[in-house]
Biopython code that builds the backbone (N, CA, C, O; Angstrom):
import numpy as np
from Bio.PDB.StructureBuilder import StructureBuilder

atoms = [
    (1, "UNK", "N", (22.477, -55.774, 28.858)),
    (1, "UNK", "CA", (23.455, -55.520, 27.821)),
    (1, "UNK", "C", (23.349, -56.615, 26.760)),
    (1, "UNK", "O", (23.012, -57.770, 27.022)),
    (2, "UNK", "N", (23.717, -56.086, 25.332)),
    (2, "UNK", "CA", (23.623, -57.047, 24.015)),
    (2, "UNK", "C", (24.258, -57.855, 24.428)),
    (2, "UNK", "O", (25.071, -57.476, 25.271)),
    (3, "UNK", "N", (24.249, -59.303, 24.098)),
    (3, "UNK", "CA", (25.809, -60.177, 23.999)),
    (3, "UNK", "C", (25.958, -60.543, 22.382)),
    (3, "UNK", "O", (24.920, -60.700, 21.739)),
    (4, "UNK", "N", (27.118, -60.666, 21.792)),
    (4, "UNK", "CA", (27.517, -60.170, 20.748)),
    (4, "UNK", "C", (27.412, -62.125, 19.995)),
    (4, "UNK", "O", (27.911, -63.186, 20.371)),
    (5, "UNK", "N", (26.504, -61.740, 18.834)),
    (5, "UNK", "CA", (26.100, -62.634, 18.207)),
    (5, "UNK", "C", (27.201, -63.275, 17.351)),
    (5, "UNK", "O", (27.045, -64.325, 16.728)),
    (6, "UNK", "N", (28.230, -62.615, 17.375)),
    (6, "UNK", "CA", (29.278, -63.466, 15.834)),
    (6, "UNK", "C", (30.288, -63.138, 16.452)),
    (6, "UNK", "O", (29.989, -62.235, 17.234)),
    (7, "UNK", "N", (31.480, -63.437, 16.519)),
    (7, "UNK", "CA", (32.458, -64.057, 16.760)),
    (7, "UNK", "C", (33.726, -63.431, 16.193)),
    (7, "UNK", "O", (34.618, -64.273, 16.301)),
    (8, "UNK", "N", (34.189, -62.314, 15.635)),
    (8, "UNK", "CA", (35.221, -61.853, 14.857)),
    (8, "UNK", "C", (36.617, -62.595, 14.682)),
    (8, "UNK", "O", (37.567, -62.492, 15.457)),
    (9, "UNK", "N", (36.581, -63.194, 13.778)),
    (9, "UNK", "CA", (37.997, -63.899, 13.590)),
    (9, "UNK", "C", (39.104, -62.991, 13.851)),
    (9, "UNK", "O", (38.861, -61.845, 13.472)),
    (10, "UNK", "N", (40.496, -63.194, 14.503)),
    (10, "UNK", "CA", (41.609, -62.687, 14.561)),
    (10, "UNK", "C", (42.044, -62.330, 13.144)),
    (10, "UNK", "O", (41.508, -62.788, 12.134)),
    (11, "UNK", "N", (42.814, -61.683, 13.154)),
    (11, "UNK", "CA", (43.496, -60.880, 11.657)),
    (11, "UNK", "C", (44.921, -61.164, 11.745)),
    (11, "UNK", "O", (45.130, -60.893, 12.927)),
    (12, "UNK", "N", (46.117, -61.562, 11.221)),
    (12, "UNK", "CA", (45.761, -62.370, 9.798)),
    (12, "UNK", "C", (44.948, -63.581, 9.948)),
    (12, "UNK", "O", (44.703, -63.851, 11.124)),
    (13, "UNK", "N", (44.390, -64.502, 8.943)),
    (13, "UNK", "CA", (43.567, -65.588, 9.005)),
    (13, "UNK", "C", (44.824, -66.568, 9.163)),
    (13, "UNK", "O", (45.899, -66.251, 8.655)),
    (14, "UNK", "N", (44.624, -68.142, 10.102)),
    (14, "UNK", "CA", (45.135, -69.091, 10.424)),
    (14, "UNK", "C", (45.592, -69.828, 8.911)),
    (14, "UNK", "O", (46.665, -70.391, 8.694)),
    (15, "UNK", "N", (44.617, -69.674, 8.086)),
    (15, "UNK", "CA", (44.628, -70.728, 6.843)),
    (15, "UNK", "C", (45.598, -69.608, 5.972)),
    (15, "UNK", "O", (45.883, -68.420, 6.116)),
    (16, "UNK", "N", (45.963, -70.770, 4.908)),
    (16, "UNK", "CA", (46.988, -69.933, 4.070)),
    (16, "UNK", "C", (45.912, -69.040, 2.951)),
    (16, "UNK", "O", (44.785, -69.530, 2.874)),
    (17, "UNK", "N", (46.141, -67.926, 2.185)),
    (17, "UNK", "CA", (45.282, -67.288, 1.599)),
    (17, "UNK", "C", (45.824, -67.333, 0.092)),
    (17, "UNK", "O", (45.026, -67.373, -0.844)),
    (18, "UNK", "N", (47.066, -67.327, -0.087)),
    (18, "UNK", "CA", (47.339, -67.077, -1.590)),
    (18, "UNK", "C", (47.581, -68.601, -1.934)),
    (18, "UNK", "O", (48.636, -69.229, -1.857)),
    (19, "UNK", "N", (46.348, -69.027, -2.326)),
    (19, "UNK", "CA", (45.902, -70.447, -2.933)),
    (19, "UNK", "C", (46.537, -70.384, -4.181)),
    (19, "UNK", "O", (46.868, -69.285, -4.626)),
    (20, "UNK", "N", (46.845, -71.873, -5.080)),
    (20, "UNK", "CA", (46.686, -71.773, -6.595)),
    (20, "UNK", "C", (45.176, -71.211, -7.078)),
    (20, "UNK", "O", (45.320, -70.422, -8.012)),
    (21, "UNK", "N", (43.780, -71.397, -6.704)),
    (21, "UNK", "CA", (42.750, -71.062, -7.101)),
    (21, "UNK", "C", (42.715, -69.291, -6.912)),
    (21, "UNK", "O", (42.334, -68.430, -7.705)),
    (22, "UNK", "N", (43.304, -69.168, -5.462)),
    (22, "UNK", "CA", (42.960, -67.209, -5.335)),
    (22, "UNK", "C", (43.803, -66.387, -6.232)),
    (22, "UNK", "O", (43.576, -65.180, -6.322)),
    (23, "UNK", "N", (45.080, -67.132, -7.127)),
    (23, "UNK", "CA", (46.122, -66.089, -7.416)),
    (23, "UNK", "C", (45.910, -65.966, -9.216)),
    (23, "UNK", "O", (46.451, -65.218, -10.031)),
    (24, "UNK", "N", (44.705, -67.238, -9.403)),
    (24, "UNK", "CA", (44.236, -67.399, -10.346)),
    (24, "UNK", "C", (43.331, -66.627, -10.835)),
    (24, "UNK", "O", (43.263, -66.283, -12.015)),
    (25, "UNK", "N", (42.235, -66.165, -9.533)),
    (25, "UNK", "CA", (41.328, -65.073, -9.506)),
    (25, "UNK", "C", (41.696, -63.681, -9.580)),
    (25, "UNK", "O", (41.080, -62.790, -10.165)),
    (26, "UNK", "N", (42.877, -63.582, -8.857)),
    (26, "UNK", "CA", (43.952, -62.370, -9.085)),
    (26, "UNK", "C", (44.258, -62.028, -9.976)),
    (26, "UNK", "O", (44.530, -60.833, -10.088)),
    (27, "UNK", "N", (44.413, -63.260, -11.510)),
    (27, "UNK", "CA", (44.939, -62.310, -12.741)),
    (27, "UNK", "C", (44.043, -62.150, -13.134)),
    (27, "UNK", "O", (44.297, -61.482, -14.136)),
    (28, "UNK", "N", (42.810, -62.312, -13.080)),
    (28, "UNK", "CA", (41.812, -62.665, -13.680)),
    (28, "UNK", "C", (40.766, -61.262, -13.513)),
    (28, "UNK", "O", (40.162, -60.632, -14.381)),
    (29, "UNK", "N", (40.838, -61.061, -11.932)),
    (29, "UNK", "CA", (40.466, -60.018, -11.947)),
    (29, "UNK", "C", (41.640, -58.513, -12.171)),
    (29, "UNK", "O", (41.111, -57.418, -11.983)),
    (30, "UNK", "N", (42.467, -58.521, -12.380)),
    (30, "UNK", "CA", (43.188, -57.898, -12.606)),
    (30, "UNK", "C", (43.306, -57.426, -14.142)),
    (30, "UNK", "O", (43.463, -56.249, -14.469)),
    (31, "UNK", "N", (43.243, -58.140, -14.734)),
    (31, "UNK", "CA", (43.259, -58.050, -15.968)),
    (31, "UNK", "C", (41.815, -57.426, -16.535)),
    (31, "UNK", "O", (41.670, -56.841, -17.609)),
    (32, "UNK", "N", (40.721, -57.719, -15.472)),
    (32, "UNK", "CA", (39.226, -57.086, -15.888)),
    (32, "UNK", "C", (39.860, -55.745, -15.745)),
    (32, "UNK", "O", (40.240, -55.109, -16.728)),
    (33, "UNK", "N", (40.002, -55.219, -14.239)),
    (33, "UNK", "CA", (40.134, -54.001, -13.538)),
    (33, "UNK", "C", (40.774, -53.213, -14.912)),
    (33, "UNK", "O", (39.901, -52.630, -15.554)),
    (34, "UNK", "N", (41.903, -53.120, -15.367)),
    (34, "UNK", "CA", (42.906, -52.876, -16.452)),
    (34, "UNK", "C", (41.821, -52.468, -18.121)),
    (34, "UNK", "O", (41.756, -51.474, -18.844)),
    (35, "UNK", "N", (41.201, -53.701, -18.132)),
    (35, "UNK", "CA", (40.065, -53.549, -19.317)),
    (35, "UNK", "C", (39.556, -52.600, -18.958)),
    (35, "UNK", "O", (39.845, -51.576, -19.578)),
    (36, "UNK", "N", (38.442, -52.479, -17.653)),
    (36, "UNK", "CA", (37.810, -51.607, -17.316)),
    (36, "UNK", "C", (38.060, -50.183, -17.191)),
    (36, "UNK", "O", (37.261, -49.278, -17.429)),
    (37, "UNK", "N", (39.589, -50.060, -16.679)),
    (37, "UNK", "CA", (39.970, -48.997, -16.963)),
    (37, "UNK", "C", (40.244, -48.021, -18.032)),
    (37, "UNK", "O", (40.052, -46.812, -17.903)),
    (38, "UNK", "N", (40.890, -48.830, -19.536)),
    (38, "UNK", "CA", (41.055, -48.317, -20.109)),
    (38, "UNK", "C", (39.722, -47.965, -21.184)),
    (38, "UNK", "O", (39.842, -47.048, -21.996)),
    (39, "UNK", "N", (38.706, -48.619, -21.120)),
    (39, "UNK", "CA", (36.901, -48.387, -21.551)),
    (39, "UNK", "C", (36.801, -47.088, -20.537)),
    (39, "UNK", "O", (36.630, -46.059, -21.190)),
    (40, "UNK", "N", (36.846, -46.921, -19.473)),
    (40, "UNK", "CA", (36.155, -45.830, -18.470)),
    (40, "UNK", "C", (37.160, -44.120, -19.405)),
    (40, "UNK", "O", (36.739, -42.968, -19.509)),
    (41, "UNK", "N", (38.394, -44.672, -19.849)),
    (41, "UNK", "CA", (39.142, -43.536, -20.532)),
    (41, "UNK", "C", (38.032, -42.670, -22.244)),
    (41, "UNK", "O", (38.035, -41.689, -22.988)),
    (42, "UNK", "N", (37.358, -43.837, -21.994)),
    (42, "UNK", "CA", (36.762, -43.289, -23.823)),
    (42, "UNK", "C", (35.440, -42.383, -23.640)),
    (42, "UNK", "O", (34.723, -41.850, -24.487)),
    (43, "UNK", "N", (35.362, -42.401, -21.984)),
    (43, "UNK", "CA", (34.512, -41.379, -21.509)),
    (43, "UNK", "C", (34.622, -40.128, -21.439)),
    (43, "UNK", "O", (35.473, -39.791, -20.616)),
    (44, "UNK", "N", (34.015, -39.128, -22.062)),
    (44, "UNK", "CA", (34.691, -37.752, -21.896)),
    (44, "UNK", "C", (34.338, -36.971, -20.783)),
    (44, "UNK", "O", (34.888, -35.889, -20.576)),
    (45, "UNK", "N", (33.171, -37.583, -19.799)),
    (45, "UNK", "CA", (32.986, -37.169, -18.292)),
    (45, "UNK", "C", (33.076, -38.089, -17.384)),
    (45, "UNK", "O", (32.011, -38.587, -17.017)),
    (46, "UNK", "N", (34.373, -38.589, -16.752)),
    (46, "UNK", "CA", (34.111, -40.121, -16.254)),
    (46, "UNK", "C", (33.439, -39.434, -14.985)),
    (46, "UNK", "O", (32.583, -40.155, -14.473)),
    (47, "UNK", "N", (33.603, -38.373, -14.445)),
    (47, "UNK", "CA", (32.597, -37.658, -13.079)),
    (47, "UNK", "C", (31.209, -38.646, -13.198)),
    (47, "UNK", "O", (30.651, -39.001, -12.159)),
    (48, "UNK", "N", (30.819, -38.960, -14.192)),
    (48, "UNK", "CA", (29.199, -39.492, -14.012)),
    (48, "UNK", "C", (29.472, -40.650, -13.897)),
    (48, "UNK", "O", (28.476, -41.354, -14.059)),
    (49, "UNK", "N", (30.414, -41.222, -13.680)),
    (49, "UNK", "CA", (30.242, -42.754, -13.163)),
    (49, "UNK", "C", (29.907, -42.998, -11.307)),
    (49, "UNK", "O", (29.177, -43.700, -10.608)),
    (50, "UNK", "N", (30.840, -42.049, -11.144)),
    (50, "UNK", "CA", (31.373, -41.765, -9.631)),
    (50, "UNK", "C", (30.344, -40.741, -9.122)),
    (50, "UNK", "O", (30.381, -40.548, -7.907)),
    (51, "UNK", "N", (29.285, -39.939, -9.942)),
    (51, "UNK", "CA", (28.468, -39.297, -8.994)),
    (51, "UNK", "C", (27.350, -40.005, -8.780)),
    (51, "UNK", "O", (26.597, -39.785, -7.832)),
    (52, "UNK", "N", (27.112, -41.185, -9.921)),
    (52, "UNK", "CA", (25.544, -41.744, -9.425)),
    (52, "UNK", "C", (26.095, -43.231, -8.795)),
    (52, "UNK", "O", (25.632, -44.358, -8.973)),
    (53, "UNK", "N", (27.073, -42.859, -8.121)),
    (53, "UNK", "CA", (27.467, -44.349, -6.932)),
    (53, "UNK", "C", (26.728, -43.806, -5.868)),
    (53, "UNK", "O", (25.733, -44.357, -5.398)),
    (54, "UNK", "N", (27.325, -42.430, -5.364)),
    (54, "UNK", "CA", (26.025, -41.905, -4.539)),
    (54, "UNK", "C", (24.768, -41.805, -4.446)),
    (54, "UNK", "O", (24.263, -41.897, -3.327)),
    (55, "UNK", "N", (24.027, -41.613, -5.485)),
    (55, "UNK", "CA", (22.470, -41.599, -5.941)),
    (55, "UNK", "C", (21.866, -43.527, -5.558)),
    (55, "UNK", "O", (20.829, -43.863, -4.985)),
    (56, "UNK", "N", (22.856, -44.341, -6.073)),
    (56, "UNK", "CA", (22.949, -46.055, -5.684)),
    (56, "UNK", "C", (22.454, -46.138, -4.183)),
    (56, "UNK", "O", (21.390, -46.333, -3.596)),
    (57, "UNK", "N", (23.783, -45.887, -3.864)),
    (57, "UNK", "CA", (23.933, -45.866, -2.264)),
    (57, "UNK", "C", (22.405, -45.447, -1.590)),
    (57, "UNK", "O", (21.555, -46.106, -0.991)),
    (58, "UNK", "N", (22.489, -44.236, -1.937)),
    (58, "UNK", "CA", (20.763, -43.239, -1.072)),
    (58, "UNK", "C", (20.048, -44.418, -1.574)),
    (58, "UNK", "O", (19.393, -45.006, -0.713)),
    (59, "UNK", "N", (20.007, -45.016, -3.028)),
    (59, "UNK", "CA", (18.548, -45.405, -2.972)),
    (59, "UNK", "C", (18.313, -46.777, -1.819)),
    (59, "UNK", "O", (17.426, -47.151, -1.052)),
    (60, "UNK", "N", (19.330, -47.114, -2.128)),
    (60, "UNK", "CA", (19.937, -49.296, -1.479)),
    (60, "UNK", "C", (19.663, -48.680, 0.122)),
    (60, "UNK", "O", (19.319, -49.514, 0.960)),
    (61, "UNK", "N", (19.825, -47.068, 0.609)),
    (61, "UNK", "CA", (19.744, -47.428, 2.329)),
    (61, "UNK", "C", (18.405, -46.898, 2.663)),
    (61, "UNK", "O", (18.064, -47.218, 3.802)),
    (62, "UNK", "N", (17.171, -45.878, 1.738)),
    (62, "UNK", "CA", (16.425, -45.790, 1.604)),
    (62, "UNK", "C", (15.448, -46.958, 1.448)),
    (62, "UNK", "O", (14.266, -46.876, 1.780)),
    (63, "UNK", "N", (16.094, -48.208, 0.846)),
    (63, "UNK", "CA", (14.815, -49.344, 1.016)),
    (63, "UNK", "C", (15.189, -50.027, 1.941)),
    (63, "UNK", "O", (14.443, -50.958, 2.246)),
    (64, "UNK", "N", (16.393, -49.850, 2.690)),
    (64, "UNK", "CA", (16.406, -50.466, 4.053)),
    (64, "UNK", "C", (15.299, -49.590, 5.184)),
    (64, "UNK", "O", (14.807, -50.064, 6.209)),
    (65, "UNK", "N", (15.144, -48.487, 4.748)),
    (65, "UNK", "CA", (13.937, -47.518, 5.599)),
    (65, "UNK", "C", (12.549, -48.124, 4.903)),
    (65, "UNK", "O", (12.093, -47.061, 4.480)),
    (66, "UNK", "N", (11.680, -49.032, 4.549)),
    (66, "UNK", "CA", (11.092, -48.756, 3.484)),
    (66, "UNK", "C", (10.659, -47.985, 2.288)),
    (66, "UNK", "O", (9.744, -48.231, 1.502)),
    (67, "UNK", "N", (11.433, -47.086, 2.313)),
    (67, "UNK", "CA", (10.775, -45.865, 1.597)),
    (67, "UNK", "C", (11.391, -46.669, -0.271)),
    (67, "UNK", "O", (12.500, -47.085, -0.605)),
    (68, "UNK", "N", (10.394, -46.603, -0.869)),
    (68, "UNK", "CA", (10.731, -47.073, -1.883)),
    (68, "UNK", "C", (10.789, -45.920, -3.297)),
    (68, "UNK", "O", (9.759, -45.437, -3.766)),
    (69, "UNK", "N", (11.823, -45.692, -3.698)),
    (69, "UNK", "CA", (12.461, -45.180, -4.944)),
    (69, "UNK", "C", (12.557, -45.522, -6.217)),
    (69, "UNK", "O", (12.869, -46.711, -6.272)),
    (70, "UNK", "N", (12.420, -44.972, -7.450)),
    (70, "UNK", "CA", (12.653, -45.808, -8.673)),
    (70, "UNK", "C", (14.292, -45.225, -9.106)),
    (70, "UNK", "O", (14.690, -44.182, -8.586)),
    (71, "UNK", "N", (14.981, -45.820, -9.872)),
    (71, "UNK", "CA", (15.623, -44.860, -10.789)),
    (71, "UNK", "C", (15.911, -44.043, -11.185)),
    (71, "UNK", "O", (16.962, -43.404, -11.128)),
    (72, "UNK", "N", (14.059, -43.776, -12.177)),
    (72, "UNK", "CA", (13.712, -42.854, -13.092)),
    (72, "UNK", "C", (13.658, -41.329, -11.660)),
    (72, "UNK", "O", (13.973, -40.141, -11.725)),
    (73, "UNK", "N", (13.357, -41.799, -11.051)),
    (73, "UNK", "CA", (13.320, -40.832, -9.725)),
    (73, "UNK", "C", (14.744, -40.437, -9.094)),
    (73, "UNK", "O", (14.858, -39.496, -8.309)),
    (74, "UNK", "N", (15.091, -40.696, -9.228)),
    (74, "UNK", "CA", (16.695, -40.534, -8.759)),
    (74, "UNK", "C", (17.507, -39.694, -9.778)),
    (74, "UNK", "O", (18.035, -38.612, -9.519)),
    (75, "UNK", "N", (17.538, -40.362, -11.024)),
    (75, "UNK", "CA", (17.919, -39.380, -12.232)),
    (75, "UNK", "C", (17.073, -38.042, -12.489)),
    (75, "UNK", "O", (17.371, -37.292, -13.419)),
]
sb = StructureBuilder()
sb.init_structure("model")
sb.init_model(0)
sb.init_chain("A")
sb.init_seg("    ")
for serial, (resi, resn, name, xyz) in enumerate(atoms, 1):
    if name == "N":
        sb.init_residue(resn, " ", resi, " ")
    sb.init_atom(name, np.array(xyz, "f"), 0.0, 1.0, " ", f" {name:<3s}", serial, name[0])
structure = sb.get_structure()
C-alpha cells in the first residue's frame, strides 16, 4: 500500500489569516474583479470567454499526456 507523501493541514488554519497585508490584497483584488467585470459587459457574446476555458483546460491536460497541441489547432 501507498503511504501518503504530504501531510494535509487541518481546516481552519492555526495562524491568523485576515492579515493587514491579505485584506490589502482583498481590495485590491476586488476592485480588479469589479473592473473586469464591467469590460467583460462591452462584450456582445461574453459565451466566448467561458467556452474556450474548456478548449484551455483539454489542451493544459493533453500535454500532461504528451500529446502536444497548438492553439491555432484548437480554434
Amino acid at each position: 500500500m501507498l503511504k501518503p507523501t504530504y501531510a494535509i493541514p487541518d481546516l481552519p488554519p492555526a495562524t491568523e489569516i485576515e492579515t493587514i497585508p491579505v485584506l490589502k490584497a482583498l481590495t485590491r483584488a476586488s476592485r480588479a474583479l469589479s473592473d473586469l467585470k464591467g469590460q467583460a459587459k462591452t462584450i456582445p457574446n461574453q459565451g466566448i470567454l467561458i467556452d474556450t476555458l474548456a478548449l484551455q483546460e483539454a489542451k493544459a491536460s493533453s500535454e500532461i499526456e504528451n500529446i502536444a497541441t497548438t492553439q491555432d489547432e484548437l480554434f
